[in-house]
C-alpha positions as CSV (number, residue, x, y, z in Angstrom):
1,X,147.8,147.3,118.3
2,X,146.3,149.4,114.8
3,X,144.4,152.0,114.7
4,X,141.5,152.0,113.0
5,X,141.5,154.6,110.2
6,X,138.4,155.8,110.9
7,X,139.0,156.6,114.4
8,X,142.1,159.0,112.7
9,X,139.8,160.5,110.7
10,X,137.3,161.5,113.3
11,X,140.3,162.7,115.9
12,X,141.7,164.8,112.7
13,X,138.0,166.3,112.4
14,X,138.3,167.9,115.7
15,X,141.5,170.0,114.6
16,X,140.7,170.9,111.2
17,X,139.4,174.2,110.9
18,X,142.5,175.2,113.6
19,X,145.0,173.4,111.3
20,X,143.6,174.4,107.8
21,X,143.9,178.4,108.9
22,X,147.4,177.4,110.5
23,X,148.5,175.9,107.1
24,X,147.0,178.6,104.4
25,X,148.4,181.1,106.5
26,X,151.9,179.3,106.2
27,X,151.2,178.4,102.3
28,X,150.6,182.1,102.1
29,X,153.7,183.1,103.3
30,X,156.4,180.5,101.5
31,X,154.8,181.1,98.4
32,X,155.6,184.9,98.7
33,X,159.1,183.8,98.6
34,X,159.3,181.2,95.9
35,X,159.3,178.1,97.8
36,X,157.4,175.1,96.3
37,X,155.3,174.2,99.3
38,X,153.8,171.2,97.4
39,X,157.6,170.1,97.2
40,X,158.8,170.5,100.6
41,X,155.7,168.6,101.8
42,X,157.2,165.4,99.7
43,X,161.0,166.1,101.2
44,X,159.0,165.5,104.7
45,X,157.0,162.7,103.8
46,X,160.1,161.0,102.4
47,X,162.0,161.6,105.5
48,X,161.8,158.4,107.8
49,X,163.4,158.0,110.9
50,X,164.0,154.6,112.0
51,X,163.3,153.2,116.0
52,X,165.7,151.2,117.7
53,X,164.1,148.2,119.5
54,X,165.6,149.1,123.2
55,X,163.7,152.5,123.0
56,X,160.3,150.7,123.5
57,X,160.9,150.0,127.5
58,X,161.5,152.1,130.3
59,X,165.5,153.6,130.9
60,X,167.2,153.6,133.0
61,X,170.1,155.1,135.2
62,X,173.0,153.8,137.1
63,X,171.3,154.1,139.8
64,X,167.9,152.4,139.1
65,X,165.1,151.9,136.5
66,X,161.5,152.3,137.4
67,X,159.0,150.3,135.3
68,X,156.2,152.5,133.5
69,X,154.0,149.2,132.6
70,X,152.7,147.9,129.0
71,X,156.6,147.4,128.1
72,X,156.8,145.2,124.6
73,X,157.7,141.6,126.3
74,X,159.1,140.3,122.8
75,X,160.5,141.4,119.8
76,X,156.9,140.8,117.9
77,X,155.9,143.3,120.3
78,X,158.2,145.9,120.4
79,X,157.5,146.0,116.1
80,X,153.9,146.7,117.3
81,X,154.7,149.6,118.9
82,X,157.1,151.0,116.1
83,X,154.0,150.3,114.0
84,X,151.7,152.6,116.2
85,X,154.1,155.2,116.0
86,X,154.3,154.4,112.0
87,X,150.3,154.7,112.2
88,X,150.1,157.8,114.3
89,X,153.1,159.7,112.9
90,X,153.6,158.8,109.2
91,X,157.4,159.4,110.3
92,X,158.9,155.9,111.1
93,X,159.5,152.6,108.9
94,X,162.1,150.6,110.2
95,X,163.5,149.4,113.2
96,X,167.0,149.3,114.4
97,X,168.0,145.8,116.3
98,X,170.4,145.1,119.3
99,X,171.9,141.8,119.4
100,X,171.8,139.8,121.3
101,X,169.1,141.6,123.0
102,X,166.5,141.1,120.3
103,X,167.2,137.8,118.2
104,X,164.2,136.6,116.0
105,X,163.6,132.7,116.5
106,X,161.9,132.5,113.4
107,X,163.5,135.0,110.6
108,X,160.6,134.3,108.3
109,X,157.8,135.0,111.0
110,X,159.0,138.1,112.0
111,X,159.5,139.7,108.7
112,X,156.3,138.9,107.7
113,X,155.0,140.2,111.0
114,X,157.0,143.7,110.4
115,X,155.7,143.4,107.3
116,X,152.2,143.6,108.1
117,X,152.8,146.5,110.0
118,X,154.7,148.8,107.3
119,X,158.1,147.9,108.7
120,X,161.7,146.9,107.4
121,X,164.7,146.3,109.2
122,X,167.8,149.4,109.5
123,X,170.9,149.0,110.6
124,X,171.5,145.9,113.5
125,X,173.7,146.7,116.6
126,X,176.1,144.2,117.8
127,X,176.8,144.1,121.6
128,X,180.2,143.5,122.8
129,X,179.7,146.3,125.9
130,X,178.3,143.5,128.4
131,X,178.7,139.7,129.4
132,X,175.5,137.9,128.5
133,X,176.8,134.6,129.1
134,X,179.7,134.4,126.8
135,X,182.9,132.4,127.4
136,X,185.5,135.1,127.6
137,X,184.5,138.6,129.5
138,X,184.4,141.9,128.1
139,X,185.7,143.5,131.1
140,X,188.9,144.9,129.7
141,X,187.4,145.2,126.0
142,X,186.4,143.7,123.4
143,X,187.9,143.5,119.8
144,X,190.8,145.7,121.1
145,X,191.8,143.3,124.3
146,X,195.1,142.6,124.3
147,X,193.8,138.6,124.2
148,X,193.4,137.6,121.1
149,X,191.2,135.1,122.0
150,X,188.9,137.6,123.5
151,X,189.2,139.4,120.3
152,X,187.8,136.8,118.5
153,X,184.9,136.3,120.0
154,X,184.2,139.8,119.5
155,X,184.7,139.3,116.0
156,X,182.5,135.9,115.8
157,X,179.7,137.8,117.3
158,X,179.6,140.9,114.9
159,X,180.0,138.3,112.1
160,X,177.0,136.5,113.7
161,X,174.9,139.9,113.5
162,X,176.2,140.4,109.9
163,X,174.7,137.2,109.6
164,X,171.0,137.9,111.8
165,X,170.9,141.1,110.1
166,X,171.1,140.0,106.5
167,X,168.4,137.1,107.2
168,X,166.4,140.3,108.0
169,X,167.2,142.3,105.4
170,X,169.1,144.8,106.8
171,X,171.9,146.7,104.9
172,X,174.6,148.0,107.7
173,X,176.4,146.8,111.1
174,X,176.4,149.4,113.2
175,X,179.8,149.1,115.9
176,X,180.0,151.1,119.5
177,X,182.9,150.1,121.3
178,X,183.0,150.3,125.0
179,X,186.2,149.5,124.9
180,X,189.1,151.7,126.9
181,X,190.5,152.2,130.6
182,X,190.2,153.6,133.6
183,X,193.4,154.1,134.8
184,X,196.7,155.2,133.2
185,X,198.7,152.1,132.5
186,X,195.4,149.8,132.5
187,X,196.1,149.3,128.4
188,X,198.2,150.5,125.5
189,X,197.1,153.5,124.0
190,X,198.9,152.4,120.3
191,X,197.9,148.3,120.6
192,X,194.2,149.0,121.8
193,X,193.7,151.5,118.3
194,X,195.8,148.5,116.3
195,X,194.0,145.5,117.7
196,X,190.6,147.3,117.0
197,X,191.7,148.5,113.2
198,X,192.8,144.8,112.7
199,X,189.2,143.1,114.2
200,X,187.2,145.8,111.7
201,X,188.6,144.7,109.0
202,X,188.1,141.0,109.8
203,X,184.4,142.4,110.5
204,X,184.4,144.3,107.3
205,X,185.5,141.3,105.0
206,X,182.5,139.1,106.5
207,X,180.2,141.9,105.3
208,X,178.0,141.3,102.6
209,X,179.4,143.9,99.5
210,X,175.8,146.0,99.6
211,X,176.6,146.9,103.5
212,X,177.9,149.3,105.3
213,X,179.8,149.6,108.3
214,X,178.7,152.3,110.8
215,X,181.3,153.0,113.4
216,X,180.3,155.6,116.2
217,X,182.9,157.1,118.7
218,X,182.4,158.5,122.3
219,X,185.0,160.9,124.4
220,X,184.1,158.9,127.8
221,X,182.0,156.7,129.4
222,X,182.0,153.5,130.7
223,X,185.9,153.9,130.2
224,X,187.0,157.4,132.2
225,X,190.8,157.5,131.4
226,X,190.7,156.9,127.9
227,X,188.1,155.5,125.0
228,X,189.7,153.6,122.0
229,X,187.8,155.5,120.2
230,X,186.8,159.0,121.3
231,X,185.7,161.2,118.5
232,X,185.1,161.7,114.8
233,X,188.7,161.5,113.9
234,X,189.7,158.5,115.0
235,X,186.9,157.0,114.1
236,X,187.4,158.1,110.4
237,X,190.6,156.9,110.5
238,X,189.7,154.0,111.2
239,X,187.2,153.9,108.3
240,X,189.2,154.4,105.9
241,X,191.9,151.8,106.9
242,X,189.0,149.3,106.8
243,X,187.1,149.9,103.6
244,X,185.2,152.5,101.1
245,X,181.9,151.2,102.8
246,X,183.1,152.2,106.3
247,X,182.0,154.9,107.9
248,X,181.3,157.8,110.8
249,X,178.0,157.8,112.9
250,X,177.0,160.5,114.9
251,X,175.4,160.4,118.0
252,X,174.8,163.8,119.2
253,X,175.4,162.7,122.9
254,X,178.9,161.6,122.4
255,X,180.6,164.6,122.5
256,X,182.1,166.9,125.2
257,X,180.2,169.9,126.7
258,X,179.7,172.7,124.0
259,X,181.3,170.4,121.0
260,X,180.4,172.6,117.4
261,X,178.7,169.1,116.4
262,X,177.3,170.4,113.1
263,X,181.1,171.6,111.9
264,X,181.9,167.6,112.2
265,X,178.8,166.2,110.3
266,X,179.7,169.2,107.6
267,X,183.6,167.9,107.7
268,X,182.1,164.2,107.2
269,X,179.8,165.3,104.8
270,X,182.9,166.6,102.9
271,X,184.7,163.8,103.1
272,X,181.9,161.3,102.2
273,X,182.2,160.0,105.4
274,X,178.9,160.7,107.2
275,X,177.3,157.2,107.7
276,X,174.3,158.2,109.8
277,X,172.7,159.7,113.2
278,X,171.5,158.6,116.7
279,X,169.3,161.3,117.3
280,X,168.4,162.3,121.3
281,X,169.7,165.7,123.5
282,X,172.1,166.5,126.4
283,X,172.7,168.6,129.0
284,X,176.2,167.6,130.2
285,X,177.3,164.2,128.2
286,X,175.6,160.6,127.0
287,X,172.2,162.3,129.0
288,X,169.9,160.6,126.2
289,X,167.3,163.0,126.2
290,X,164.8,163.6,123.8
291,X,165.5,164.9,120.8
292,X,165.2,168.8,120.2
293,X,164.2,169.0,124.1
294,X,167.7,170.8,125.2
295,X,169.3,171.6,122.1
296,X,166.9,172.5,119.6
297,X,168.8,175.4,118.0
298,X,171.8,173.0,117.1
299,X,169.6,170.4,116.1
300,X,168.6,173.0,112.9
301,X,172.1,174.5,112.2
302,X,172.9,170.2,112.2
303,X,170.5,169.9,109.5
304,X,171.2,173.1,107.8
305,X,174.6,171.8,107.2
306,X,172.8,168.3,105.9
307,X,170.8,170.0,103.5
308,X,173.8,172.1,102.1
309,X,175.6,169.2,102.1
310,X,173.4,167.1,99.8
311,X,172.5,170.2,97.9
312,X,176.2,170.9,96.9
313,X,176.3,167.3,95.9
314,X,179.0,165.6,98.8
315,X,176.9,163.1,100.0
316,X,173.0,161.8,98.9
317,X,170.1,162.3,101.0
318,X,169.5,158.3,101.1
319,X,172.7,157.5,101.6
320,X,172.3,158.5,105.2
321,X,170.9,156.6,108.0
322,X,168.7,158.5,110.5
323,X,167.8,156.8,113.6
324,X,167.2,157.8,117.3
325,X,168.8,156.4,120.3
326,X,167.1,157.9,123.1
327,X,166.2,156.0,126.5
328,X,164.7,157.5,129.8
329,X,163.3,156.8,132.7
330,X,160.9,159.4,133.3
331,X,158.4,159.4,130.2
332,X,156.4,157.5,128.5
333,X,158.8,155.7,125.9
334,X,156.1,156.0,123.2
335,X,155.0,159.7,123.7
336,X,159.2,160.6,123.9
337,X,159.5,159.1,120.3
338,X,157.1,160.9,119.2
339,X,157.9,164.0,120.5
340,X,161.7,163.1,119.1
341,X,160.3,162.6,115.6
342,X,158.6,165.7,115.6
343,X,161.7,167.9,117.0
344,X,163.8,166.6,114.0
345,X,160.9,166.9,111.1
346,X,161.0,170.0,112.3
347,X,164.2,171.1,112.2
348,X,164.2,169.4,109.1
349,X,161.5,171.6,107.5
350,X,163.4,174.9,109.1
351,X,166.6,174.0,107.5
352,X,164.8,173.7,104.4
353,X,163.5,176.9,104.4
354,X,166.8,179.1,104.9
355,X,167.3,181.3,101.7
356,X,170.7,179.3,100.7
357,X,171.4,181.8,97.9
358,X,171.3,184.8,100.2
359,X,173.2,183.1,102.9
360,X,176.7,182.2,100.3
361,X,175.6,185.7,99.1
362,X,176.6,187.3,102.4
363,X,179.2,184.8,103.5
364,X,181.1,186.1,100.2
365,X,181.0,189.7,101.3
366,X,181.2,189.3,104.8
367,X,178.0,190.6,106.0
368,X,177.8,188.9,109.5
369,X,174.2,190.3,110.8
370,X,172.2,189.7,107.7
371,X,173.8,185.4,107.4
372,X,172.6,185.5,111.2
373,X,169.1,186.8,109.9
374,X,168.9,184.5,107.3
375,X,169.5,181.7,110.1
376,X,167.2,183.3,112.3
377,X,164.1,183.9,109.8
378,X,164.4,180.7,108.6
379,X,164.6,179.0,112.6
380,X,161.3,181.5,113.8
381,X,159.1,180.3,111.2
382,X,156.4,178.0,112.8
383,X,156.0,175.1,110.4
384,X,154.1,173.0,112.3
385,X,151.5,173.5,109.9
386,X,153.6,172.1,107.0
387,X,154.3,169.2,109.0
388,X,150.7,168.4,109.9
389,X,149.9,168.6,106.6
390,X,152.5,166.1,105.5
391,X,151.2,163.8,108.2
392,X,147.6,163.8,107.3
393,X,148.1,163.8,103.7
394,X,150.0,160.4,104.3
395,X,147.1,159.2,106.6
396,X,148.8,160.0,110.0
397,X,146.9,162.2,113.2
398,X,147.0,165.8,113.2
399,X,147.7,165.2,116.8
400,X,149.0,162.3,117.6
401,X,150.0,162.5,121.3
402,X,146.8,164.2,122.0
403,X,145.1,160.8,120.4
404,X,147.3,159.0,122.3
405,X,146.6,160.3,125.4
406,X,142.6,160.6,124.8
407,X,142.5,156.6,123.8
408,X,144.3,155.7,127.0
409,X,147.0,153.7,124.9
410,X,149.5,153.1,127.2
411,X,147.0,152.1,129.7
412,X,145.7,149.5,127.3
413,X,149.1,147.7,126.6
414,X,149.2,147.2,130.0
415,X,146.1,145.8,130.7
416,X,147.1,143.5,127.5
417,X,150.9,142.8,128.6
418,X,151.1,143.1,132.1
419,X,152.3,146.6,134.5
420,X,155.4,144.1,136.1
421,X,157.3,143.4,132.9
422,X,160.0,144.5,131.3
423,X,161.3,145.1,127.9
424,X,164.3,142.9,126.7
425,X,167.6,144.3,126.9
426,X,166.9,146.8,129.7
């Protein structure tokens, strides 16, 4: 479903005079210390956040999934939805694909169809963490099983994506490997790591030369004993014994408790190594919460260190890939996304207002309390405001979870698509 622009306007109408104190105020302020607000305003604009297609339906747990109704029944659908939240937030334009969960049966169709709706294609997501009806199982991994047939499977179906995603036009293969073992003696530590550095570069080599390769890593989980690849390091290795267009992603739920996760995306960063984000929150491991909801302190020293990074010249802005990966079971899929694009424009705009001058300034003489007050005036500031006023300068809704709420959205997509179904690849 669109929104007619009219109806945004008259929903804006009703916040206004709130918003336009909110935001002089604020323009008051930043322009008492230098900052180009006109300027910042762009850098948030620019910064889009791309949706992955299995974040449309309802979660789910080990334990169960509990329908919330309205869920997209079809890829056509599920780029509605990420075109409502386009509409509504001005901070999405591009979905993420997971194959085989989401394969288009007429490539032409639905990019014209995406099209229509302001949307382009990120990063696809091969699958090789489930059977779904291939010949050889997955059980014992995938391109690191000690069968080589099984191995190249895995390899046929990530070239296959390569393939899917380039129809689309996507630009990277994004890699999780499930792959690992429960039990001490279940698999060789040194073959697992060997077989897997020998399928990526088989992957690599069927990659088109403008692509990247984003390989992620994960200390545990569904593997307990041991994860072929567990965290950053091994995962860079393995990047650079595959190719110059290999490299890390971060997703800020695979890490152990209490992990300093922005000191890794400022080593990547220094490295050239950072390939992207899956965005979401955690309490105690792979919780994929919404984004900023536990962490939201960490979430701005991440981006602080993103800023500085691309400021100092180690990696580009747009040589990044942002995305969320975020699924629940006990929220409305739509309202968590856009809660989770807010918390991150948000700690976006906060990193971008730390006086970077004055912080090197004390970090060269050692002045601990003032670099933490730098930090901390820069993290108190409410700007809100400035992202409002990016949003409705670009045509999105002052509010838009209010709006959503008010119109009764969700409650129309079900009376349009049904309260029993269920999204694909959930």
């Amino acid at each position: 479903m669109q929104i007619n622009p009219e109806s945004i306007d008259n929903a804006n109408s009703a916040y206004e005079k709130a918003h336009d104190r909110a935001f002089s105020g604020l323009q008051e302020q930043l322009e008492a210390e230098g900052k180009q607000v006109h300027d910042l305003i762009q850098k948030i604009q620019k910064f889009q956040i791309a949706v992955p297609s299995w974040a449309l339906g309802a979660g789910g747990t080990r334990f169960g999934r509990f329908k919330i109704g309205g869920e997209p029944r079809n890829l056509e659908e599920k780029i509605e939805d990420i075109g409502l939240l386009r509409q509504l937030t001005k901070s999405t334009d591009a979905v993420s694909l997971h194959i085989p969960w989401d394969i288009p049966t007429d490539y032409e169709g639905i990019k014209s169809h995406a099209k229509s709706y302001g949307i382009s294609f990120d990063a696809v997501n091969s699958n090789t963490f489930q059977d779904y009806g291939q010949p050889l199982s997955y059980q014992m991994g995938s391109i690191s099983h000690a069968d080589k047939a099984t191995r190249e499977q895995a390899i046929v179906h990530n070239l296959n994506v390569i393939e899917i995603g380039r129809k689309l036009g996507s630009k990277g293969l994004t890699i999780w490997l499930a792959d690992g073992s429960n039990f001490p003696g279940q698999s060789s530590f040194r073959k697992s790591l060997d077989h897997t550095r020998a399928s990526l570069q088989q992957i690599y080599a069927g990659m088109p030369e403008d692509w990247k390769l984003l390989l992620e890593y994960k200390p545990y989980e569904p593997n307990f004993y041991h994860t072929v690849i567990p965290d950053w390091g091994t995962s860079m290795l393995l990047c650079r014994e595959t190719g110059d267009r290999a490299k890390v992603l971060v997703d800020l739920g695979h890490h152990l408790p209490n992990t300093n996760i922005e000191q890794i995306v400022a080593t990547l960063m220094q490295q050239n190594m950072l390939a992207g984000f899956h965005f979401n929150d955690s309490k105690y491991g792979d919780d994929d919460l919404s984004t900023g909801s536990i962490k939201p302190y960490q979430l701005f020293l991440i981006f602080l260190e993103l800023v500085a990074g691309a400021a100092d010249g180690c990696q580009t802005w747009d040589s990044i890939s942002w995305m969320i990966d975020a699924s629940h079971n006990t929220k409305d899929p739509l309202e968590d996304l856009m809660q989770a694009l807010e918390a991150i424009k948000v700690a976006y705009a906060k990193a971008l207002m730390v006086d970077r001058d004055a912080l090197v300034q004390y970090q060269m003489t050692g002045d601990v309390v003032m670099a933490q007050e730098c930090l901390q005036q820069a993290y108190q500031t409410d700007v809100r405001p400035l992202i409002r006023e990016a949003r409705i300068q670009a045509g999105g809704l002052l509010n838009p979870l209010a709006f959503y709420r008010k119109e009764k959205i969700r409650a129309t997509l079900i009376q349009k698509r049904g309260k029993e179904n269920r999204a694909t690849g959930l």
